[in-house]
FIVO-852173 format. One line per field, with one value per atom (N, C-alpha, C, O): atom name; x, y, z; residue number from 1. Coordinates in nm, 3 decimals, m for minus. Example, Ala and Ser with C-alpha at 12.3 -4.5 7.8 and 13.67 -1.06 7.14 Angstrom:
! residues 2
atome [N|CA|C|O|N|CA|C|O]
X [1.319|1.230|1.320|1.424|1.285|1.367|1.290|1.341]
Y [m0.569|m0.450|m0.330|m0.332|m0.225|m0.106|0.003|0.114]
Z [0.780|0.780|0.780|0.846|0.708|0.714|0.787|0.804]
num [1|1|1|1|2|2|2|2]
This chain:
! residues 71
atome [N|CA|C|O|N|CA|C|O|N|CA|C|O|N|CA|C|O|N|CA|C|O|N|CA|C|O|N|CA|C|O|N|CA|C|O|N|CA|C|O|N|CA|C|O|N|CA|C|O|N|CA|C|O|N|CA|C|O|N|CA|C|O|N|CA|C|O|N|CA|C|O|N|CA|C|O|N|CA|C|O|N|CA|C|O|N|CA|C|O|N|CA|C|O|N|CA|C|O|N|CA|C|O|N|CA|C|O|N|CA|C|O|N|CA|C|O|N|CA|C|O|N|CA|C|O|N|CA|C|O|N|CA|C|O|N|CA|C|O|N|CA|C|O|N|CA|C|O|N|CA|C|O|N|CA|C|O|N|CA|C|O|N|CA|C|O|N|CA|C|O|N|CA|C|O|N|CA|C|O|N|CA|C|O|N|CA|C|O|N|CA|C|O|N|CA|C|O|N|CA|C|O|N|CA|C|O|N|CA|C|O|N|CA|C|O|N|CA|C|O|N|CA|C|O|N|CA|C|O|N|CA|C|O|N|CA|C|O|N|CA|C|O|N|CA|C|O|N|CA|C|O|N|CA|C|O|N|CA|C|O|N|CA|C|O|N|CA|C|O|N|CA|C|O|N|CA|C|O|N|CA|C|O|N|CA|C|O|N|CA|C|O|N|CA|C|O|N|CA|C|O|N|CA|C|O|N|CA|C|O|N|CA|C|O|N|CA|C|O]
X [m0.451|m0.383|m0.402|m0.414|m0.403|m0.457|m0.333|m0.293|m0.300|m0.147|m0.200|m0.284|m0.162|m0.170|m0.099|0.014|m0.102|m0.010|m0.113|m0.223|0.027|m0.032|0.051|0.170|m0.033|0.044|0.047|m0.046|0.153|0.173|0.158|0.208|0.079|0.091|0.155|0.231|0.153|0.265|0.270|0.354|0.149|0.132|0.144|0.144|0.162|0.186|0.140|0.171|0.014|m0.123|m0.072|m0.023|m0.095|m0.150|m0.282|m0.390|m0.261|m0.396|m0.380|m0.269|m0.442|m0.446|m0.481|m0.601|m0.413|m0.458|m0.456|m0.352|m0.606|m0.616|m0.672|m0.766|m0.539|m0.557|m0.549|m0.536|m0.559|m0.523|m0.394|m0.390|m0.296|m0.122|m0.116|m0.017|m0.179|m0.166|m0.178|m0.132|m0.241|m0.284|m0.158|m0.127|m0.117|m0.028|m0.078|m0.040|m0.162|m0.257|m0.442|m0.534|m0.431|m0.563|m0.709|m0.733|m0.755|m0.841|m0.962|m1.033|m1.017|m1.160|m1.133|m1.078|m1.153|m1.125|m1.235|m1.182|m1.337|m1.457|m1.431|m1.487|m1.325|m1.353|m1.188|m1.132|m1.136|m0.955|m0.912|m0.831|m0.965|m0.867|m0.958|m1.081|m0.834|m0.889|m0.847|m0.725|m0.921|m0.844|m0.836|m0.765|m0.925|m0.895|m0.890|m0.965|m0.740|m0.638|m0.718|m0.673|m0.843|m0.924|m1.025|m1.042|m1.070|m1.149|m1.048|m1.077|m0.922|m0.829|m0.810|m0.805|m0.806|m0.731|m0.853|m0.848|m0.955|m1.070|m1.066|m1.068|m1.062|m1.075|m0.950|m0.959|m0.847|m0.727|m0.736|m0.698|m0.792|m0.823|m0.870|m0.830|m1.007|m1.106|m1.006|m1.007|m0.942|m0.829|m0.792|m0.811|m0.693|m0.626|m0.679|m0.590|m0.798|m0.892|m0.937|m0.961|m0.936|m1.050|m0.923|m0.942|m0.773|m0.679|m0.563|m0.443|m0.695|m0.675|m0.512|m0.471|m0.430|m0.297|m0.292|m0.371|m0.198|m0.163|m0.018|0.070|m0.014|0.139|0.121|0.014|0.193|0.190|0.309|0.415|0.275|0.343|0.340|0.419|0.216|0.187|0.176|0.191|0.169|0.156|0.275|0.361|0.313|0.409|0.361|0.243|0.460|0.459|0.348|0.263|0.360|0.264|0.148|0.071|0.081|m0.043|m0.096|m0.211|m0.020|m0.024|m0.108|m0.220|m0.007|m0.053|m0.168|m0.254|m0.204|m0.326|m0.425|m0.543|m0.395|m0.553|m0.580|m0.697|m0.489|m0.497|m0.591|m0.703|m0.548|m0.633|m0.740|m0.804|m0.790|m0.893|m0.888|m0.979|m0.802|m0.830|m0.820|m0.851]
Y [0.787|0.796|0.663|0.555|0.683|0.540|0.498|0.560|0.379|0.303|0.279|0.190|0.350|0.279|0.138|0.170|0.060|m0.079|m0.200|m0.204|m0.293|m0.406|m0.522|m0.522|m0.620|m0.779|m0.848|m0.845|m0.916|m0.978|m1.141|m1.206|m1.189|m1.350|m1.434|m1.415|m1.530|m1.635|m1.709|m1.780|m1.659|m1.648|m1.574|m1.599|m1.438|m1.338|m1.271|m1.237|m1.234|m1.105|m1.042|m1.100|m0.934|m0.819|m0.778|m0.763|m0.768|m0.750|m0.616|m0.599|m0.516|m0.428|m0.374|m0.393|m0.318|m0.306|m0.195|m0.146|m0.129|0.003|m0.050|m0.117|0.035|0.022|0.156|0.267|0.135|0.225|0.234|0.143|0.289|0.300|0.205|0.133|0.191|0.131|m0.011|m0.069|m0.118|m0.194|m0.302|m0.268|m0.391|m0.486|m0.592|m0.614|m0.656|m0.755|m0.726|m0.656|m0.794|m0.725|m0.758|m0.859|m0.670|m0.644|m0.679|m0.753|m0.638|m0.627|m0.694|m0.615|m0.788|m0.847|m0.765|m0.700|m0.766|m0.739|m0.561|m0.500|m0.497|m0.327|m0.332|m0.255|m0.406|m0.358|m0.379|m0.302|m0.491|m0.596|m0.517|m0.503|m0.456|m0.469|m0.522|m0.515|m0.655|m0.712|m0.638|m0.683|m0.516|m0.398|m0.334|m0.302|m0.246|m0.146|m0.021|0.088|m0.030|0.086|0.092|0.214|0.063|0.019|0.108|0.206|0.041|0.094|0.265|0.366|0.230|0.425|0.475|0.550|0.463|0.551|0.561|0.675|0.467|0.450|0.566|0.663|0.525|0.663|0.771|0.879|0.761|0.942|1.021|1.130|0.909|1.016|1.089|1.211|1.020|1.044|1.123|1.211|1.118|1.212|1.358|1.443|1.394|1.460|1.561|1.681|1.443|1.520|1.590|1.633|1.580|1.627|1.524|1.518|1.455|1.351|1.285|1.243|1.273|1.187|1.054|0.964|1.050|0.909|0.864|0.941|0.736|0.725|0.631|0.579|0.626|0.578|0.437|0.460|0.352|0.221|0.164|0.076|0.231|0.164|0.316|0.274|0.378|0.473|0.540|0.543|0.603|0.681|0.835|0.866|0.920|1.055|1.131|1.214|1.102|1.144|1.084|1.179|0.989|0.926|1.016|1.062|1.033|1.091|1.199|1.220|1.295|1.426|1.404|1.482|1.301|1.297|1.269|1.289|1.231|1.225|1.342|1.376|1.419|1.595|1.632|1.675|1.617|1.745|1.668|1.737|1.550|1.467|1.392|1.313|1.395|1.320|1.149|1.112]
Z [0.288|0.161|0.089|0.145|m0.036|m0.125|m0.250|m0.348|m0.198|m0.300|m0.418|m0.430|m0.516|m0.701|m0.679|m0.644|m0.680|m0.669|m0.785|m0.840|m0.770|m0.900|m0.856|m0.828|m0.856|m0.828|m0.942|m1.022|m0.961|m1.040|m1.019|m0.927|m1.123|m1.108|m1.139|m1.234|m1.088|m1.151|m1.312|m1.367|m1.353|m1.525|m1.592|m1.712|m1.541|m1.581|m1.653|m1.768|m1.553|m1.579|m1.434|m1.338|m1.449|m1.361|m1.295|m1.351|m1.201|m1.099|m1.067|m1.016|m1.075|m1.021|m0.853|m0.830|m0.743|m0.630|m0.564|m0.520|m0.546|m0.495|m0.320|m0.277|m0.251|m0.109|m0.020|m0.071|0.099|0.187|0.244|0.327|0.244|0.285|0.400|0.397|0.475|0.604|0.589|0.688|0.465|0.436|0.337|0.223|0.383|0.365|0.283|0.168|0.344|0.288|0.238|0.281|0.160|0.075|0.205|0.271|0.200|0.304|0.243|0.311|0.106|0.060|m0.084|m0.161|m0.124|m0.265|m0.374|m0.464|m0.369|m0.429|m0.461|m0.552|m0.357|m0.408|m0.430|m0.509|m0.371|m0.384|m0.515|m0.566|m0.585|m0.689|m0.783|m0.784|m0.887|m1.049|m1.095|m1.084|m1.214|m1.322|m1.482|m1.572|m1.495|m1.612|m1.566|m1.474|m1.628|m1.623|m1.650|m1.615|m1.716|m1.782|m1.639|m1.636|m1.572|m1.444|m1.344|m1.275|m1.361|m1.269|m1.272|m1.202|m1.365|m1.390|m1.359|m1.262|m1.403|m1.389|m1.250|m1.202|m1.179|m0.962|m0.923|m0.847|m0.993|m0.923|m1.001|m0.955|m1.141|m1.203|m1.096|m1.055|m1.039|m0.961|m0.835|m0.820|m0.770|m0.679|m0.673|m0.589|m0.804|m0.813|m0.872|m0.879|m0.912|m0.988|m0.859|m0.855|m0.744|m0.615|m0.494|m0.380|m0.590|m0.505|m0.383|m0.355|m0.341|m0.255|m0.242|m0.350|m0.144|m0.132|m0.178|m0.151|m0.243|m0.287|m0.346|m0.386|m0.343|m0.345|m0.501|m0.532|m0.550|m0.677|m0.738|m0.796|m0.718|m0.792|m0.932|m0.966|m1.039|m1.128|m1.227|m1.342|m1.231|m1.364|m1.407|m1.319|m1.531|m1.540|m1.520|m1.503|m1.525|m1.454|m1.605|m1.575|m1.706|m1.825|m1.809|m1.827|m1.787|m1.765|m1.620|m1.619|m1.523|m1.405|m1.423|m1.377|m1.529|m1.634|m1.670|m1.631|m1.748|m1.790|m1.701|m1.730|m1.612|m1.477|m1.446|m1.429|m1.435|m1.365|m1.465|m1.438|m1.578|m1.655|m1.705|m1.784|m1.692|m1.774|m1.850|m1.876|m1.895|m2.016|m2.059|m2.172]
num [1|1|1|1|2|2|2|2|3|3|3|3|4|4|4|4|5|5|5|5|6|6|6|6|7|7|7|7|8|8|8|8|9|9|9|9|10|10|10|10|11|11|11|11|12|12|12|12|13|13|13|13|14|14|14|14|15|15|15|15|16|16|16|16|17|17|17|17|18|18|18|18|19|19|19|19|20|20|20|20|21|21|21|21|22|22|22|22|23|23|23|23|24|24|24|24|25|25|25|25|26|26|26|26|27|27|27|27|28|28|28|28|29|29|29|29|30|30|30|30|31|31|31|31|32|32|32|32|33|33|33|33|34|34|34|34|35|35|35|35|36|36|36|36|37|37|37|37|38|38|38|38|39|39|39|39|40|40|40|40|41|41|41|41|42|42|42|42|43|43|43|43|44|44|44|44|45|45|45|45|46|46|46|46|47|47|47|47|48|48|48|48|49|49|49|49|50|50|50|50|51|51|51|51|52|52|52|52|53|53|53|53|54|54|54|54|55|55|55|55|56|56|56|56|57|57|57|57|58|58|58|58|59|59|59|59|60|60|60|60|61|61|61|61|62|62|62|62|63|63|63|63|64|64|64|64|65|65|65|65|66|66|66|66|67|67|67|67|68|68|68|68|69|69|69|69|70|70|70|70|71|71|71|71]
């Protein structure tokens, strides 16, 4: 199963972090970390598009909507 999640910095930008549930600490910098939100969504659209489990920290329940159907 794959976590929607987002860290926040101490300057206060957002990092985006797509992981595996089991995964605490960032394992793969280069595939885990998004720094665009448009990058991001597209990685959990597909996700959620292909059915696949996932737990969700960062989207609202209407954007959610909008991965299902495409748009």
């Amino acid at each position: 199963m794959k976590v929607f999640d987002s860290i926040s910095t101490a300057d206060g930008f957002e990092i985006y972090w797509l992981h595996d549930h089991r995964d605490t600490t960032l394992q793969d910098l280069e595939n885990d970390l998004y720094y665009d939100y448009y990058s991001f969504y597209e990685a959990c659209e597909e996700i959620v598009q292909n059915g696949d489990d996932f737990e969700n920290y960062v989207f609202d329940d209407n954007e959610l909507k909008d991965m299902r159907n495409g748009r």
